[in-house]
N, C-alpha and C positions, 0 to 999 in steps of 0.2 A: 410678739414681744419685741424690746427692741433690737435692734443689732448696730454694731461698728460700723461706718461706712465703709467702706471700700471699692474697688476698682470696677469701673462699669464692664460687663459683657460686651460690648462695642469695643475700650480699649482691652481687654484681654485680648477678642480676636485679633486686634489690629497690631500687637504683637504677636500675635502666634503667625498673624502672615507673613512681615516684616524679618520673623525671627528666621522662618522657613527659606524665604528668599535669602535669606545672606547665610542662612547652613546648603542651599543648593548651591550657592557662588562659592564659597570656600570650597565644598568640592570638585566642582568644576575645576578650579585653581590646583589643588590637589591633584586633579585625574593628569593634569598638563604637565605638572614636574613630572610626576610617576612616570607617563610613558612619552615624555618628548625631552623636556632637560633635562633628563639625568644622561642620558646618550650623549648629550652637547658636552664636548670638550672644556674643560674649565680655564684653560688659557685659547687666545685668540690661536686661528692654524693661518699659515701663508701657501696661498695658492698661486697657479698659473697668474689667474687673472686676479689676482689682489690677497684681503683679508679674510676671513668666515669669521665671524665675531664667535668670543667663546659664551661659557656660562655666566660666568661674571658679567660680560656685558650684555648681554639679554636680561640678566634680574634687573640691574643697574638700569636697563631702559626699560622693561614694563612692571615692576615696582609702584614706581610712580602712578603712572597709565591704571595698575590696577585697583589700586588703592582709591582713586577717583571714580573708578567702575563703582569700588564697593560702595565707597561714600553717597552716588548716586542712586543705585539699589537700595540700600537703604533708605534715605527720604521717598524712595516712589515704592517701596514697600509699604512703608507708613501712612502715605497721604493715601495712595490705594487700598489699599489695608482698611484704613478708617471709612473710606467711601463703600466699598463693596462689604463690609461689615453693617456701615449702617440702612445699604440696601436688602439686606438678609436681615434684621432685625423689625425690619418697619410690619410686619405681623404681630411681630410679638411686643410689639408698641400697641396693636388694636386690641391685643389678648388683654394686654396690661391693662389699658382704659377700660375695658368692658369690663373687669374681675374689680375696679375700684367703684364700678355705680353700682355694680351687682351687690356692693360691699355695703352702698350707701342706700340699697334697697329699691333699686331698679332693675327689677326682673323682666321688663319687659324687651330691654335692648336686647338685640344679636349683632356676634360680628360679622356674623356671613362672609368671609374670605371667598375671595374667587382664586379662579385659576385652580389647575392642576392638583392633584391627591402628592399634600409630602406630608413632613411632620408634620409643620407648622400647620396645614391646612385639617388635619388628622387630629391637632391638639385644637382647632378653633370648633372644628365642628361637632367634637366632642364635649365641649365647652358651650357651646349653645344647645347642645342636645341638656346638659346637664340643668340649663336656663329654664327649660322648658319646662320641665319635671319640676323645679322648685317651683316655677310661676303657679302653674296645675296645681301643684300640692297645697301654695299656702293659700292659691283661691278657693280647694274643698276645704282649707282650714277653716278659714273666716267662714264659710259657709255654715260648715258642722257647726262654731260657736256661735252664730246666731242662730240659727234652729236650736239647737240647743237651748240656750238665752231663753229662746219664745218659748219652748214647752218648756223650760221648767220656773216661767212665769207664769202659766197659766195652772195649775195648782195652788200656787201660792196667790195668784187673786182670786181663786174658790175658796180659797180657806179665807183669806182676808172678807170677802164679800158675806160669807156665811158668819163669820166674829161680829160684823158687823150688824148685821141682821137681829143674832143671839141678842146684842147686848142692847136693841134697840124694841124688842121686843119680848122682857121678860119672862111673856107665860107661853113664849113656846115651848114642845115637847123636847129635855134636852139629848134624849134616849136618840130622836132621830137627827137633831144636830151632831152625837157624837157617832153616830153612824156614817153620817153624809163625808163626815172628818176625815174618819177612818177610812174609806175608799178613796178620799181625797190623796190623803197621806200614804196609803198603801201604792198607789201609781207614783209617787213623787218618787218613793223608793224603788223601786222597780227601774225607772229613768231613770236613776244616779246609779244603782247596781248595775244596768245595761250601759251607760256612757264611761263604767269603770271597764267594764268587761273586753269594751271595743278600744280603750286605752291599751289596755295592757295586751290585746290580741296585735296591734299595731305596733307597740314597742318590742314583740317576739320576748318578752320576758318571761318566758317559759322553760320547762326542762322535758325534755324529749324520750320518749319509751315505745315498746312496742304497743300498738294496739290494736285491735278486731273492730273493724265498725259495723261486722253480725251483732258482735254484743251489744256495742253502744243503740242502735237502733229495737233492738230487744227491750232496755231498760226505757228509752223515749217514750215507746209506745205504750210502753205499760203506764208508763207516769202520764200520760196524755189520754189513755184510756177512757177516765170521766169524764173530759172534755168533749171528747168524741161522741160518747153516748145520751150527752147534753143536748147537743147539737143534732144530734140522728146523723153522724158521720158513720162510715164504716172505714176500718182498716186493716189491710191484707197486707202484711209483710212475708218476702221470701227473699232467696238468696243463699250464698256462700261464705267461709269467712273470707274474710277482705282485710289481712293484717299491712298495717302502714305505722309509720314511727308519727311522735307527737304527743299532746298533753291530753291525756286522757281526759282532763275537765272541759278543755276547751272544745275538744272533738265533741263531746258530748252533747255543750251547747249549740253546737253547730248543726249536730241532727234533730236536737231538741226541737232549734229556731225551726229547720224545714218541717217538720211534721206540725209543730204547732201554727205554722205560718198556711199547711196545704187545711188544716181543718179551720180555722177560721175565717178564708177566704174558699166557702166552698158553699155549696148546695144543702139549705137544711131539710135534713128528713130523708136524702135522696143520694148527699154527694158520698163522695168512696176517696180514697186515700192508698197508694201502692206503694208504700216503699220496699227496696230491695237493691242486696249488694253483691257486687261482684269482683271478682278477679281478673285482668286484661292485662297484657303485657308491659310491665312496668308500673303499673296502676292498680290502685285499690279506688273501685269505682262505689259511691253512693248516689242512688236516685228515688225520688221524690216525685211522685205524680197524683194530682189531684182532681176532681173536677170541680167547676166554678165558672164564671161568666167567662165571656171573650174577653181576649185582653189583644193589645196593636201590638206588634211591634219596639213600636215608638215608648207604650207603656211599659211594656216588661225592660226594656232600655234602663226608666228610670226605680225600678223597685230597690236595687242596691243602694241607691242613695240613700241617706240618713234621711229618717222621717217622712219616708214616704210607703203607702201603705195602698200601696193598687192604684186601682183610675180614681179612687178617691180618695181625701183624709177622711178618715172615718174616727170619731172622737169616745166610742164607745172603750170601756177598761179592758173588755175581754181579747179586744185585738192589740193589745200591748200596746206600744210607744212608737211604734214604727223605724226600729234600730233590728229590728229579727234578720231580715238581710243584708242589711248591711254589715253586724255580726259576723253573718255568715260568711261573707264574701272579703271579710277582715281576717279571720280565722284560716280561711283557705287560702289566703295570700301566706300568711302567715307562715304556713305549712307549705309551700312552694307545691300549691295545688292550681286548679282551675276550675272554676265555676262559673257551670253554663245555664241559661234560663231559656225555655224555650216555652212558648203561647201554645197551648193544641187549638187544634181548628175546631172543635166540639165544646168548646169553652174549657178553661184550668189551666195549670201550667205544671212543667216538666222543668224539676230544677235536679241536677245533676253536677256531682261534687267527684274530679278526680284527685287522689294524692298519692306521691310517689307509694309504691308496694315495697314490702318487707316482709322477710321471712320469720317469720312465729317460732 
């Protein structure tokens, strides 16, 4: 908003120096009547060898003398003042420039101050730390909305490609055009209900409660049960309660995504599925373990990213949209958690959700 101009930080300082040095001279001035002229006789004394000048003639001669002291103090209070002022602001001359392209949407500068840990050095490098985080953040922005963009174009030229077909071709059957639709349009929705999900898990628009993630993994697996059986997945849950504060809905989907994510990325006919919760000090722990092909390193690295769905995109409906961990790991942020993924050496993966513990 706007403001009044007013007085630069440079001249403030340069009178609060200027002001200081001539409140240290007056008392200096001060301390000298106190304990030297007030002792001096107010008239001249006659001595052996002449006159002792009194009080009167001491103010009478450094008066003058002082008053030219002050006068000088002051302009080298001033002119110093403003110099060693604007040598102590020349940081915050670089803070200032860098917060005005930051402003103009140059994320990429830093100011990197050298020298020494002070404020000023304490406020730039905080300041560039804060640089950083914005730069990161709005390049997974753009990222998420182009991925985004691409999958939820690509529904929409199914449907488009198949209208077109329909209406180019009369006497095809419309029973499996409006089939083909409808699994078109059933994933379209699924993407926009998961790209809300991971909105509002990222904005913390939630309201917080106690919750058990015995229970929530209890209800998942029931609801994921067909899936599994589909599949020739098996799955073994065990464990403890594990109460933690949080949105019951959200937490839900969070387990939902792992379990639904450890059977679809598994072994058909063969693989197995473990989930199981526990209690650890300070933590309500959930884990997820599956079996499934090898994965690197480098791959499990990238599963949290949005739309991405193992060592491959896989384009099939049944493995979702490829947001299930990202979800996740949105969710768990969300929740001032940690989520860890880890490869097993026998092919699968080990994904493991800590969030603060609570008492039930």
């Amino acid at each position: 908003m706007a403001r009044e101009p007013g007085p630069s930080v440079r001249l403030k300082l340069t009178l609060s120096y200027a002001g200081f040095l001539m409140l240290a001279s007056l008392l200096l001035l001060a301390v000298v009547w106190a304990f030297l002229l007030r002792y001096v006789p107010t008239e001249a004394t006659q001595t052996i060898g002449g006159f002792v000048p009194g009080r009167d003639d001491l103010i009478r001669a450094f008066a003058p003398r002082a008053a030219w002291a002050l006068l000088f103090l002051l302009v080298f209070g001033l002119v110093g003042g403003w110099f060693l002022a604007g040598r102590m602001l020349v940081p915050l001359d670089r803070i200032t420039a860098a917060t005005r392209r930051a402003a103009e949407g140059s994320l990429s500068h830093r100011i990197a101050l050298e020298g020494r840990a002070d404020e000023f050095r304490e406020l730039a490098d905080s300041f560039d730390a804060m640089l950083a985080q914005l730069e990161a953040h709005v390049a997974e922005q753009q990222r998420f909305a182009a991925n985004a963009s691409h999958e939820l174009r690509t529904p929409l030229a199914i449907t488009q490609t198949l209208l077109d077909v329909a209406r180019s071709d009369p006497e095809r059957d419309p029973e499996e055009l409006v089939e083909r639709l409808r699994i078109v349009n059933a994933r379209a929705i699924e993407l926009t209900e998961a790209l809300l999900l991971l909105s509002r898990s990222d904005q913390r628009s939630f309201h917080r409660e106690a919750v058990d993630l015995s229970l929530l993994v209890e209800e998942a697996t029931e609801t994921l049960l067909p899936l599994a059986e589909q599949r020739g997945v098996s799955i073994d849950t065990s464990g403890e309660v594990a109460p933690t504060f949080g949105s019951s809905a959200l937490l839900l989907q969070l387990t939902t995504n792992l379990v639904h994510n450890a059977i679809v990325h598994n072994q058909p006919h063969t693989g197995t599925v473990q989930v199981s919760t526990a209690v650890e000090p300070g933590a309500a722990v959930l884990r997820v373990e599956n079996t499934g092909s090898i994965l690197s390193p480098a791959q499990v690295a990238t599963l949290t990213e949005p739309f991405q769905r193992g060592a491959e995109r896989i384009r099939t409906h049944d493995t979702g949209v490829g947001l299930g961990l990202a979800i996740v790991q949105s969710i768990t942020r969300a929740h001032d958690g940690i989520l860890t993924l880890t490869p097993r050496a026998t092919g699968g993966l080990i994904a493991e959700v800590r969030l603060p513990a609570a008492n039930l």
